[in-house]
N, CA and C atoms as a LAMMPS dump frame, in Angstrom:
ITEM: TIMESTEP
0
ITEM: NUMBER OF ATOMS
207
ITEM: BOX BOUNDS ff ff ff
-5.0000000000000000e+02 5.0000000000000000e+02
-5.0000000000000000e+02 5.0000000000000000e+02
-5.0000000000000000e+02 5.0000000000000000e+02
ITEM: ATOMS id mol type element x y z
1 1 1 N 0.827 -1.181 0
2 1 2 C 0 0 0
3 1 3 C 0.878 1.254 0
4 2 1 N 2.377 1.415 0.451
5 2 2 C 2.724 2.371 0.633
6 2 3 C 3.769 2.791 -0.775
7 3 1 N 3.996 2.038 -1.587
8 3 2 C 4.42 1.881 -2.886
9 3 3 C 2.917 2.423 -3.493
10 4 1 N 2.065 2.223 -3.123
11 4 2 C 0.875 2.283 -3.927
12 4 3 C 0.716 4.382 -3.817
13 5 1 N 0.617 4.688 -2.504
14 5 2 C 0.128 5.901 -2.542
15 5 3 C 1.434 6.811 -2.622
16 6 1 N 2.63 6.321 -2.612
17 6 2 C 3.778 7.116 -3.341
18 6 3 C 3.49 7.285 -4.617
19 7 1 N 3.451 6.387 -5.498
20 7 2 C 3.671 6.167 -7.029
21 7 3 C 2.187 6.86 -7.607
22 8 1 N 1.187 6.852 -7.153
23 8 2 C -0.269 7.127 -7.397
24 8 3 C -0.02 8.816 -6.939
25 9 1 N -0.183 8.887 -5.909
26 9 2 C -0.113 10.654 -5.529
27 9 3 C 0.533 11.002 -4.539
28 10 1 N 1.82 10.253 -4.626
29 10 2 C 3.373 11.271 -4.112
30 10 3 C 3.384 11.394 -2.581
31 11 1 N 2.312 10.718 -1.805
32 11 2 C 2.123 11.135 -0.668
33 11 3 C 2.535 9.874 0.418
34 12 1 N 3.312 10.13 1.585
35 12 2 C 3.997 9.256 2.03
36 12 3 C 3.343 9.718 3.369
37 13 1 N 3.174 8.043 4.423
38 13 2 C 2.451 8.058 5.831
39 13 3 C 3.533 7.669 6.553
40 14 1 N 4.323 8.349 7.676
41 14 2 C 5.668 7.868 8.446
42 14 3 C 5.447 6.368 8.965
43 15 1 N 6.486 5.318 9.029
44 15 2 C 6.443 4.672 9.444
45 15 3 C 6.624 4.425 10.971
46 16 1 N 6.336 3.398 11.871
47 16 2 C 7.07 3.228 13.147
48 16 3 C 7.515 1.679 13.123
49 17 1 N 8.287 1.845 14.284
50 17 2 C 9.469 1.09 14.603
51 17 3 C 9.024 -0.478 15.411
52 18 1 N 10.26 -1.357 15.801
53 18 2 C 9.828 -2.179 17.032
54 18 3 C 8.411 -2.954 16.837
55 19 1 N 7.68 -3.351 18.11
56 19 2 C 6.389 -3.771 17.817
57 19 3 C 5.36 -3.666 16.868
58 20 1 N 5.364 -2.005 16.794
59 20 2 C 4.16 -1.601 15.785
60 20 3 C 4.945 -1.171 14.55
61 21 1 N 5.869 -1.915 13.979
62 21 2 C 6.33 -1.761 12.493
63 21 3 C 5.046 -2.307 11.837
64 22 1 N 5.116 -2.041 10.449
65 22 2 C 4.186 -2.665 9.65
66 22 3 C 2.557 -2.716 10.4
67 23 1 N 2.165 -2.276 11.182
68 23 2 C 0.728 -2.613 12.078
69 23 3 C 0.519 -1.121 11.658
70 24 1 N 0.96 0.013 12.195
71 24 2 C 0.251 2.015 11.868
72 24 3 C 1.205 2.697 11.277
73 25 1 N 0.878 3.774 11.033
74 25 2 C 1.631 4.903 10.331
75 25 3 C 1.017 6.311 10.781
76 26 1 N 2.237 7.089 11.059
77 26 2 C 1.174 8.473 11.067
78 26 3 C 1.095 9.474 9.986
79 27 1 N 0.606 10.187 10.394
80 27 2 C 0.509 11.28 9.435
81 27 3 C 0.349 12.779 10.53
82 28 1 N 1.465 13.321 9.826
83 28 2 C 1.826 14.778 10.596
84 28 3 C 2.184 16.016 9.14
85 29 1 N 2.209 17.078 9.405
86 29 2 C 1.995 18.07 8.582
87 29 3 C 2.228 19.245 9.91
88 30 1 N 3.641 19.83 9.021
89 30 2 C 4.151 21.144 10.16
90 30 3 C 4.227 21.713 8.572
91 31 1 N 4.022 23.598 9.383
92 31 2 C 4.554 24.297 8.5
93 31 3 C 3.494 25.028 7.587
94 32 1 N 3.783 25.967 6.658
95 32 2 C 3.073 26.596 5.432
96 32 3 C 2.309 25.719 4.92
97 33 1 N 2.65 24.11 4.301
98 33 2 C 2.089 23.44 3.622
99 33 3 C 1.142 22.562 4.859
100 34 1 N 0.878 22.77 5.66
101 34 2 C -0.081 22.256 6.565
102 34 3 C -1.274 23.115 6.745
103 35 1 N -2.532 23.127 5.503
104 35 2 C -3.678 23.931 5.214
105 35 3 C -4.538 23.206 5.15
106 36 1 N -5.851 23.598 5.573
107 36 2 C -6.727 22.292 5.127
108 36 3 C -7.093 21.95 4.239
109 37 1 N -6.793 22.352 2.527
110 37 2 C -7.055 21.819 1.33
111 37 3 C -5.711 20.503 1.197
112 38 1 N -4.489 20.74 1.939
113 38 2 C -3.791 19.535 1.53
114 38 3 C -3.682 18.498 2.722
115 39 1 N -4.425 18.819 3.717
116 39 2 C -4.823 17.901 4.619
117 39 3 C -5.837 16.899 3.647
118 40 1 N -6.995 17.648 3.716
119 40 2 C -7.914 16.864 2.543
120 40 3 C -7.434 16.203 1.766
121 41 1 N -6.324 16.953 0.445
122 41 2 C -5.898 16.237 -0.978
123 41 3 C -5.012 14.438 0.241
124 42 1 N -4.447 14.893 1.296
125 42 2 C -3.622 13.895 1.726
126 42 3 C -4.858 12.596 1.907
127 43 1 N -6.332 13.363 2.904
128 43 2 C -7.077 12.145 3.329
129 43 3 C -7.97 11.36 2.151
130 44 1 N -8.142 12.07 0.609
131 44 2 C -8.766 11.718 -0.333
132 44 3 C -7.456 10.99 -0.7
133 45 1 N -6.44 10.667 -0.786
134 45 2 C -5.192 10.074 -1.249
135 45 3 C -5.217 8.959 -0.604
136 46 1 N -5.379 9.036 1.006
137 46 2 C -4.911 7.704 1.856
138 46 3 C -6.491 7.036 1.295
139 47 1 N -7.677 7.284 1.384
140 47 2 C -8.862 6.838 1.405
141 47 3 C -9.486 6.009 -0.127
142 48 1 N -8.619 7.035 -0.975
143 48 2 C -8.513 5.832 -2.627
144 48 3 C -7.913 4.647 -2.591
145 49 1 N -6.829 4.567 -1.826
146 49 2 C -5.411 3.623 -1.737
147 49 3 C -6.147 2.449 -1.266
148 50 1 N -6.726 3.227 0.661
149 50 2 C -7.737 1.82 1.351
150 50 3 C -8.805 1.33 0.463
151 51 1 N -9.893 1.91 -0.266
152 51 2 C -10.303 1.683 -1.137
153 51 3 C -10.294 0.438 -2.038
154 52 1 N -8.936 0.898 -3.059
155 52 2 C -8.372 0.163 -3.66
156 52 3 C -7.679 -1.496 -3.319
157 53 1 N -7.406 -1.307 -2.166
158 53 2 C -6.739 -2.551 -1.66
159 53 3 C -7.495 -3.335 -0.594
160 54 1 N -9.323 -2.863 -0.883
161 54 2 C -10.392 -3.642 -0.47
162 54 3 C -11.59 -2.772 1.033
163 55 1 N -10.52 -1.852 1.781
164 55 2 C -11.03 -1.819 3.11
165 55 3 C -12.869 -1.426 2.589
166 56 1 N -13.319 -1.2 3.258
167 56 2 C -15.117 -0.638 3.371
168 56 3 C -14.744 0.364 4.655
169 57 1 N -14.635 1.639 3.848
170 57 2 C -15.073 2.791 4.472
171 57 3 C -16.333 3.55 4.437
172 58 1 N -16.92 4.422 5.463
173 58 2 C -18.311 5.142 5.366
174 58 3 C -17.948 6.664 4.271
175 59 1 N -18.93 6.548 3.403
176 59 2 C -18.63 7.689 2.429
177 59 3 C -18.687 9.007 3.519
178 60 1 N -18.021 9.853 2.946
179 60 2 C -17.944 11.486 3.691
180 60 3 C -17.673 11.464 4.962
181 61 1 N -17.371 10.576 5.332
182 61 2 C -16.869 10.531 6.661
183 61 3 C -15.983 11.188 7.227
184 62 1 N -14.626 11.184 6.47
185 62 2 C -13.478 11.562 6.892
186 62 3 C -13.448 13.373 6.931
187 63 1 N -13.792 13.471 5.398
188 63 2 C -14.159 15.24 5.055
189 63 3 C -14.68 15.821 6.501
190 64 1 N -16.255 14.967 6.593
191 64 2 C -16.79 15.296 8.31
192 64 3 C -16.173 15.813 8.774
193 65 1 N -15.202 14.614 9.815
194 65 2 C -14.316 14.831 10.556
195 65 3 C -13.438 16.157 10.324
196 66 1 N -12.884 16.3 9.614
197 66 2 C -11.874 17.424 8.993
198 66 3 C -12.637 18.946 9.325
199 67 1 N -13.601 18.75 8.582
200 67 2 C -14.405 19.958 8.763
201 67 3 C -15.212 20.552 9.941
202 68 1 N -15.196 19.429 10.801
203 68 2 C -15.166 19.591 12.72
204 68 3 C -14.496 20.021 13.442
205 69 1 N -13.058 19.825 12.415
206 69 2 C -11.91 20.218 13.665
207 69 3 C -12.031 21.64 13.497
């Protein structure tokens, strides 16, 4: 998956270490480029990928969320 959303739309989720290698990833955004249109472009990016590689997500969900904070 993470070959998938590099090569598809350039966008990379940090990995962690030890126990939880390969199990989560985060996602952080410092700086100028931390706006909420590329927060979005990032969660429409991760959410094609899950998508794609089967998960069942609730439509508009995530946007929701975003637009709460």
């Amino acid at each position: 998956m993470r070959r998938a959303r590099l090569s598809a739309f350039g966008f990379e989720i940090g990995t962690f270490f030890g126990t939880l290698a390969g199990e989560i990833g985060r996602i952080g955004g410092m700086g100028y480029v931390c706006r909420k249109a590329n927060v979005r472009r990032g969660m429409t990016a991760l959410k094609t990928v899950l998508r794609r590689s089967g998960c069942k997500l609730p439509a508009g969900a995530a946007v929701a969320a975003l637009y709460n904070v």
